[in-house]
C-alpha positions as CSV (number, residue, x, y, z in Angstrom):
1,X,-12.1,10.8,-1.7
2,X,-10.0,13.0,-4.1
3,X,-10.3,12.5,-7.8
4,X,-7.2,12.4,-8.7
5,X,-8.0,11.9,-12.7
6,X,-8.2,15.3,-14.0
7,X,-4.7,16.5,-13.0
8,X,-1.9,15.9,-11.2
9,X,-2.0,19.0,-8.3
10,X,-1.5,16.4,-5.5
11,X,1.2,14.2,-6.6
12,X,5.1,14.7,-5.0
13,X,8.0,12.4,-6.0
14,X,10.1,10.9,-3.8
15,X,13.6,12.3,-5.2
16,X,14.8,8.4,-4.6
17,X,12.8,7.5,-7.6
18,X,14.8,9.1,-10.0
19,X,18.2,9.3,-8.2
20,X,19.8,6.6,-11.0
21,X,19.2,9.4,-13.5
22,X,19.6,12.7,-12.4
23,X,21.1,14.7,-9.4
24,X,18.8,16.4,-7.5
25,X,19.0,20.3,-8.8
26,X,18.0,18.3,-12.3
27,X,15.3,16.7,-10.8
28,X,13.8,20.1,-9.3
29,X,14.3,21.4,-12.9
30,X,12.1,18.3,-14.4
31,X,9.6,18.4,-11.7
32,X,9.0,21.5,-12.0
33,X,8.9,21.7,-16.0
34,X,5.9,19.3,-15.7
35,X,4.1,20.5,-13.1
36,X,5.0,18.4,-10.2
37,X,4.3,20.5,-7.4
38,X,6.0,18.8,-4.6
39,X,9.3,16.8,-4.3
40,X,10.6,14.6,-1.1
41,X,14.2,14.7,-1.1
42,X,16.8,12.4,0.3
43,X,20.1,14.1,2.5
44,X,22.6,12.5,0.7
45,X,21.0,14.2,-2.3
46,X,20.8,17.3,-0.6
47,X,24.4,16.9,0.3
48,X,25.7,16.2,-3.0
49,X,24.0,19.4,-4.4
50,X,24.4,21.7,-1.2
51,X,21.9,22.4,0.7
52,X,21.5,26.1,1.1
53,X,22.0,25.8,-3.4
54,X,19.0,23.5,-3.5
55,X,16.6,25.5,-0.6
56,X,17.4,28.3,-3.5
57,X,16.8,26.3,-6.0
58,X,13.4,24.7,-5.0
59,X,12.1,27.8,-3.5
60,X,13.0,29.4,-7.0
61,X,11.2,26.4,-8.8
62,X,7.7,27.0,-6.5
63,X,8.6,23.7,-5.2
64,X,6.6,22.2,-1.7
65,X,8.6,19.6,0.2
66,X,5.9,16.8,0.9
67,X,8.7,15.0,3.5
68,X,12.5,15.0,3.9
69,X,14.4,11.7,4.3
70,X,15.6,10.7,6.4
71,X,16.3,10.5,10.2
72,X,16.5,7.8,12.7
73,X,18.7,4.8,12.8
74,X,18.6,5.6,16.6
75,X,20.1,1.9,18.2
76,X,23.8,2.0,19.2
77,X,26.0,-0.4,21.5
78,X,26.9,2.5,24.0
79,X,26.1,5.8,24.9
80,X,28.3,7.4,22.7
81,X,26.7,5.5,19.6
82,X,23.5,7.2,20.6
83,X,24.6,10.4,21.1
84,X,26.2,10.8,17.6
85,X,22.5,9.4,16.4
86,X,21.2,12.4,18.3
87,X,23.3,14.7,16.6
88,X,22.8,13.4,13.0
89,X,19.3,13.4,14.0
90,X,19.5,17.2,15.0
91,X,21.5,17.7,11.5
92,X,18.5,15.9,10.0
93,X,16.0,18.3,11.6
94,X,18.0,21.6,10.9
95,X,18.3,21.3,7.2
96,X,14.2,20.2,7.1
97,X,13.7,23.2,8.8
98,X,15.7,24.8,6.0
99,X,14.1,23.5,3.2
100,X,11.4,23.9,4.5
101,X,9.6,20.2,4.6
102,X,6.0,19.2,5.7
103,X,8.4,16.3,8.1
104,X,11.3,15.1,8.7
105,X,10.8,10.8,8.0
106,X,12.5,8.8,10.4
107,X,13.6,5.3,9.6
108,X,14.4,4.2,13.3
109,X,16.8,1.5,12.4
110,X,17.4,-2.0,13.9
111,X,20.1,-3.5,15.3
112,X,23.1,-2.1,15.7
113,X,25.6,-2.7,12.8
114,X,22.9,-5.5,10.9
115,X,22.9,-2.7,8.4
116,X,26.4,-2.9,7.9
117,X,26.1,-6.8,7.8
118,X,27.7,-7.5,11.1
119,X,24.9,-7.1,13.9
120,X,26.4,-6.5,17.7
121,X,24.1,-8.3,19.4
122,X,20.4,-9.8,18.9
123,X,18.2,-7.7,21.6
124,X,15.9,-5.8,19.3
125,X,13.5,-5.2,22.5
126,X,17.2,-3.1,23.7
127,X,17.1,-1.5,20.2
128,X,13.2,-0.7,20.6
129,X,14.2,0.8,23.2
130,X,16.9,2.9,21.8
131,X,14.5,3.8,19.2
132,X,12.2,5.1,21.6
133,X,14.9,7.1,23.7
134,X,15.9,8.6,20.3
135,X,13.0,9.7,18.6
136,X,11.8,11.6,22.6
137,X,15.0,13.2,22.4
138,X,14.8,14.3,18.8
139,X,11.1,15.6,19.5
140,X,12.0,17.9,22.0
141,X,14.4,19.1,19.8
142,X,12.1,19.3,16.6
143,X,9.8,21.1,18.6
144,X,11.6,24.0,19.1
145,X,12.2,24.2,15.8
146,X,9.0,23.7,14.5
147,X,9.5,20.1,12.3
148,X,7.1,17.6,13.0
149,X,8.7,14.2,12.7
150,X,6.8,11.1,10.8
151,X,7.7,7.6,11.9
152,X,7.8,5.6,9.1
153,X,7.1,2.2,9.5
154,X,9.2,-0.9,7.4
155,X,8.0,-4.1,6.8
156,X,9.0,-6.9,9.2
157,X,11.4,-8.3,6.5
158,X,13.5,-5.1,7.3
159,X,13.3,-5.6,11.6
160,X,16.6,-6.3,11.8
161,X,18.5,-3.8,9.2
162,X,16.5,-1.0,8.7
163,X,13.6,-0.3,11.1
164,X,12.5,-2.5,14.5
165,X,9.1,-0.8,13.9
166,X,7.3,-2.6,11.6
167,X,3.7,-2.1,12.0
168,X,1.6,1.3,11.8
169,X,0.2,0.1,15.5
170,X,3.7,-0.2,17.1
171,X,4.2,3.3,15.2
172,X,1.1,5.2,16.7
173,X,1.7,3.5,20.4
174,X,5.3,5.6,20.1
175,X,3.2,8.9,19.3
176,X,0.6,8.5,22.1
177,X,3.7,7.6,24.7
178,X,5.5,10.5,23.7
179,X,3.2,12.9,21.9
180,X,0.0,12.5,24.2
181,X,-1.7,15.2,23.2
182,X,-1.5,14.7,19.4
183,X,0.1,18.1,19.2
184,X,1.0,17.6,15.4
185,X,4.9,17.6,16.3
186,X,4.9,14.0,15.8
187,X,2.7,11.2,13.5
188,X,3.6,8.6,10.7
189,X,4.5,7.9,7.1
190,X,2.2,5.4,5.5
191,X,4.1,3.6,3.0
192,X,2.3,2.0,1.0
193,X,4.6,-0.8,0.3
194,X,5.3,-1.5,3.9
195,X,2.3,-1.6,5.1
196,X,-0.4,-2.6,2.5
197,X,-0.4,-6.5,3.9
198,X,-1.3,-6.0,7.4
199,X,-4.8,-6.9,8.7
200,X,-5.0,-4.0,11.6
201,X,-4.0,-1.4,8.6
202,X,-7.7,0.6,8.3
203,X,-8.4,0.6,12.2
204,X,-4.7,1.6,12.5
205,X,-5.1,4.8,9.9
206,X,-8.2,5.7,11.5
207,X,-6.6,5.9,14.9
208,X,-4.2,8.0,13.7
209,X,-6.6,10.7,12.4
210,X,-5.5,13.6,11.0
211,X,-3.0,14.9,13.4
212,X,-1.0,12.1,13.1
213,X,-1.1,11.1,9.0
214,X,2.0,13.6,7.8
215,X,3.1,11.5,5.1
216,X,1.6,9.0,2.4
217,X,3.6,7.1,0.0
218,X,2.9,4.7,-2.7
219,X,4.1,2.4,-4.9
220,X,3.3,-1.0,-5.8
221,X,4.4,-4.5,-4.8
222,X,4.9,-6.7,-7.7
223,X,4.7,-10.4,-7.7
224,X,6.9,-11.7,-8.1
225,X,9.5,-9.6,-6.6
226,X,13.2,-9.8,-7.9
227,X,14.4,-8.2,-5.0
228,X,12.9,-7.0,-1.4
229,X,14.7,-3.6,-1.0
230,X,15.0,-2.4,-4.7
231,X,12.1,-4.1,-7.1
232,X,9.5,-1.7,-6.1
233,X,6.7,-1.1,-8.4
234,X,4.8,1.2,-10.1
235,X,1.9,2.0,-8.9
236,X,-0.7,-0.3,-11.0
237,X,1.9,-2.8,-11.6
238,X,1.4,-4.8,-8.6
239,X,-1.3,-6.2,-6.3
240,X,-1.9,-3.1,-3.7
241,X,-5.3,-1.8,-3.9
242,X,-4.1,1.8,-3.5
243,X,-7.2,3.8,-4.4
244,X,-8.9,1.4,-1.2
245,X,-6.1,2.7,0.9
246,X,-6.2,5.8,-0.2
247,X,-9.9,6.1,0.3
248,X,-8.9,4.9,4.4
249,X,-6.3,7.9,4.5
250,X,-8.3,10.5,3.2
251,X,-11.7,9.7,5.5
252,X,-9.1,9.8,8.5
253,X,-8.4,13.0,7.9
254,X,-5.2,13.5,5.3
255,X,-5.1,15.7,2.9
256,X,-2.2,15.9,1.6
257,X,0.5,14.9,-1.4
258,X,0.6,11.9,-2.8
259,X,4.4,10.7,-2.8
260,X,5.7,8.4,-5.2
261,X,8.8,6.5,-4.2
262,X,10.0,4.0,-6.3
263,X,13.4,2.3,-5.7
264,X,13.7,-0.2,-9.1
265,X,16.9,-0.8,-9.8
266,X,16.6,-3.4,-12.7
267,X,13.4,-1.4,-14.1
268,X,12.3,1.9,-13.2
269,X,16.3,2.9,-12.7
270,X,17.3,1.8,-16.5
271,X,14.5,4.1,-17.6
272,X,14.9,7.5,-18.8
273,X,14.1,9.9,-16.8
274,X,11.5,12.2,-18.1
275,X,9.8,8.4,-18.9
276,X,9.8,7.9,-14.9
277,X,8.4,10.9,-14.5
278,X,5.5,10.9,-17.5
279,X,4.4,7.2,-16.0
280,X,4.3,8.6,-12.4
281,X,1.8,11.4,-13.5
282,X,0.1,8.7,-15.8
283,X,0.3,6.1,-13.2
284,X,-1.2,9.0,-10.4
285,X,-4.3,10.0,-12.3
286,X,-5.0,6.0,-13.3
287,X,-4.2,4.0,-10.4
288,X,-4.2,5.8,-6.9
C-alpha cells in the first residue's frame, strides 16, 4: 500500500467539500496554492463559473480532474422522461470530456420524483431498470467520446431518492452486463461512506480489479450522525477503517487519487476554508 505520510501527491478534493465557502475558480486557486494536485468538480459548479473559463482555468493551475459529478438520475415515468435523462447525461459526458476528467460519476437515481418529495409510483425493480437502459445508452455514447463512466454506489438509506443501486455487487453486475469485456469505458466509484458497512465489500473490490476501480472517495461516518445526507465526516473522525480499505483498493489494482468529499453542513461548511483544506491534507497523510 501507498504511504501516504510524507506528502500529499495523491490526494484530490471533491469541489463539494468546500462549495459553502468558495466558488469553484477560488477553489482551483486554493488547491492549487497548496499543492493539491487534483480536484473533482460538481456541474452546477462548473456552471456557475462557466465551463470553457474553468477548463482554462484548471488547465492554467496544473490541475488533474480525479472524477466529474455527476450523471445519472436515469428513472422517469415515460419515454420522454428518459430521453431528457439521456440528453443531460450526454451534456454530462461532453463537458467531462472537456475538462478533461479521469470519469464521469453517475448517481443513477431512484424513483421518479422521490427526490423532489413526491415519488410517481413504488416500482424500483421498473426504475432498476431504467437505470440500466440509461447508463447502456450513455456508454455507447461515452465511448465515442472517450469518458469512462464510474457507477457510484449510495447507501440503501438513499434507494429511493438518490440511487436504486446500493451495493458495489449490484454495481459491478451492471458493468459485466454491459461492459463484458472490462474495456475500461465503464467501472465504479467507491465511496467510502456508502459502502464501508457492507460485508461482501473486499470480495466485491477485488472483483472489480483494476479496470473497473476509477474512482475512490473517502470520508468518515461519525457516530452519531446529525444528519444522513449532510453530517459527513472527516476522515479520522469517525468509525471507517479507511487505511484497511484502502489497503483492499490498492492490492486490486487502483492507483489512483484519493478524493475527499465531505458534505458537513453544521461543521465542515461553517469552517473557513483554507482550515478545510489544511485538515484534509492533515487528515490524508494521518488517517487514510
Amino acid at each position: 500500500m501507498r504511504d501516504f505520510s510524507a506528502d500529499h501527491r495523491w490526494l484530490s478534493i471533491n469541489t463539494a467539500t468546500v462549495r459553502a465557502q468558495w466558488p469553484l475558480d477560488r477553489i482551483v486557486d486554493e488547491c492549487a496554492r497548496r499543492g493539491i494536485r487534483a480536484i473533482s468538480p460538481w456541474r452546477d459548479q462548473v456552471a456557475a463559473v462557466g465551463l470553457e473559463a474553468i477548463a482554462q482555468r484548471i488547465r492554467a493551475a496544473g490541475l488533474a480532474l480525479s472524477g466529474y459529478c455527476r450523471g445519472g438520475m436515469f428513472p422517469a415515468v415515460d419515454a420522454a422522461g428518459r430521453q431528457r435523462a439521456l440528453d443531460d447525461n450526454r451534456r454530462a459526458v461532453d463537458e467531462a470530456k472537456t475538462l478533461n476528467a479521469a470519469c464521469l460519476v453517475l448517481v443513477v437515481g431512484g424513483l421518479p420524483g422521490a427526490l423532489a418529495g413526491t415519488p410517481r409510483h413504488k416500482d424500483i425493480a421498473a426504475a432498476r431498470q431504467d437505470v440500466r437502459d440509461g447508463i447502456a445508452a450513455t456508454l455507447e455514447y461515452a465511448r465515442q467520446a472517450g469518458m469512462p463512466l464510474a457507477i457510484e454506489p449510495l447507501h440503501p438509506m438513499y434507494a429511493a431518492d438518490r440511487a436504486c443501486v446500493n451495493t458495489l455487487e449490484q454495481a459491478l453486475d451492471l458493468c459485466d452486463a454491459l461492459d463484458p469485456s472490462a474495456s475500461g469505458a465503464l467501472g465504479v466509484a467507491v465511496d467510502l461512506y456508502h459502502v464501508w458497512w457492507d460485508p461482501k465489500l473486499q470480495s466485491q473490490i477485488a472483483r472489480a480489479g483494476k479496470a473497473r476501480l476509477l474512482a475512490f472517495h473517502v470520508c468518515d461516518w461519525l457516530v452519531p450522525t446529525r444528519d444522513l445526507l449532510n453530517d459527513r465526516g472527516m476522515m479520522g473522525d469517525g468509525v471507517i477503517d479507511i487505511p484497511r480499505i484502502r489497503g483492499w483498493v490498492e492490492d486490486a489494482g487502483f492507483a489512483g487519487y484519493s478524493e475527499v468529499e465531505i458534505f458537513s453542513s453544521e461543521n465542515w461548511w461553517k469552517r473557513e476554508g483554507g482550515e478545510v483544506l489544511d485538515t484534509c491534507i492533515e487528515r490524508h497523510r494521518s488517517a487514510t
